[in-house]
C-alpha positions as CSV (number, residue, x, y, z in Angstrom):
1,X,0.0,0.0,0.0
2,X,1.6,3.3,-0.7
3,X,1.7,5.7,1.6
4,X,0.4,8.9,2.2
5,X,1.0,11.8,0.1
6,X,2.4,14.5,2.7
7,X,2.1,17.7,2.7
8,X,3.3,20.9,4.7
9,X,1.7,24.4,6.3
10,X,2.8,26.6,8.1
11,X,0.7,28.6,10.5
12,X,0.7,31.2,13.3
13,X,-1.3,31.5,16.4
14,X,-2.6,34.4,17.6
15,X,-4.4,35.3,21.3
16,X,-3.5,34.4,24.6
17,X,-1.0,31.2,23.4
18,X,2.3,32.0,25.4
19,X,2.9,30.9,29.0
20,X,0.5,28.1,28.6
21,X,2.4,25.4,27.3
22,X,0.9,25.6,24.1
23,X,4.2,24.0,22.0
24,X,4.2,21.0,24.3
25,X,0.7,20.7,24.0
26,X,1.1,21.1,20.1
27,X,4.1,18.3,20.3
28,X,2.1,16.3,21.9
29,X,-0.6,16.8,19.6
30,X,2.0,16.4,16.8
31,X,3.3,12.9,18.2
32,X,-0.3,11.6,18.5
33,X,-1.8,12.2,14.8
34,X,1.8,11.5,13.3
35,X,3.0,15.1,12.3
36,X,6.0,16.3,12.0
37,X,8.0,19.5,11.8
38,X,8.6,22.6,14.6
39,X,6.4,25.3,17.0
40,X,8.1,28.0,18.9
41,X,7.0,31.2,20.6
42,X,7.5,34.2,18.1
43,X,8.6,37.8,20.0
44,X,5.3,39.5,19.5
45,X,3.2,37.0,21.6
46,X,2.0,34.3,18.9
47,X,3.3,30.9,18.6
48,X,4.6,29.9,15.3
49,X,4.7,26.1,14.1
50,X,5.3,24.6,10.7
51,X,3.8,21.0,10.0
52,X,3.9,18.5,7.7
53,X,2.4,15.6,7.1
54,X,-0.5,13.0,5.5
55,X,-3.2,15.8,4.5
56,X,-5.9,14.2,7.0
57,X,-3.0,14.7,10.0
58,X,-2.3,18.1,9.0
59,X,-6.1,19.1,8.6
60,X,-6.4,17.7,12.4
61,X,-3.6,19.5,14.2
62,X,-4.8,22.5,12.2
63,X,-8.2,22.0,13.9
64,X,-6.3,21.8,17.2
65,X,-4.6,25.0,16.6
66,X,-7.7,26.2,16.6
67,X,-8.6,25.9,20.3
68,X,-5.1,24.6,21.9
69,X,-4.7,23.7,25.8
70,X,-7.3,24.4,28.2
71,X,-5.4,27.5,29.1
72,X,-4.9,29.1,26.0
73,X,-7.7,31.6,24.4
74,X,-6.6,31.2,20.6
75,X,-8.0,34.3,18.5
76,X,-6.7,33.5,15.3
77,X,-5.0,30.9,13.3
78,X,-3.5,32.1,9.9
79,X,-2.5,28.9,7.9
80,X,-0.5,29.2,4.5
81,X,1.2,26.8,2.1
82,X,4.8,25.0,3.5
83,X,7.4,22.9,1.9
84,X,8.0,20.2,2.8
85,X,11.6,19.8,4.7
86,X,11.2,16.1,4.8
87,X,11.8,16.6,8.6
88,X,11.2,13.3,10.6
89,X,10.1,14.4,13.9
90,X,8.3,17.2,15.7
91,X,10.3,19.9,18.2
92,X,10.2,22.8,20.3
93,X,12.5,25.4,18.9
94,X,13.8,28.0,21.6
């Protein structure tokens, strides 16, 4: 069976999304729906992340994004077209 076609985005977060572990949260969500790539805190307040994937994986941790951890209050998710890196796992970047 072949597998998956992957593909990438790249999105930021927007609201209140720092200081409540939203990129563990996020690699945890990552690890469990089998995405990979990078999220990290951004210097204005969002939290950047790029993701790649199967489409269906990628459409789910997009729809995660979306609300986050119980602690966050996302306000906005802007999602574009990535490239895929052909990275093989998903980390925190400081």
């Amino acid at each position: 069976m072949p597998e998956p076609e992957r593909t990438a985005v790249d999105l930021v977060v927007t609201g209140r999304v720092q200081g409540v572990s939203f990129r563990a949260y996020a690699e945890r969500e990552a690890a469990r729906l089998g995405v990979v790539g990078w999220v990290r805190n951004e210097p204005g307040g969002a939290v950047a992340a790029h993701a790649e994937g199967p489409a269906d994986a990628i459409d789910a941790f997009v729809r995660w994004c979306h609300e986050g951890p119980s602690w966050a209050r996302v306000e906005g998710v802007d999602v574009q077209p990535g490239e895929d890196t052909g990275a093989t796992s998903f980390r925190i970047r400081y």
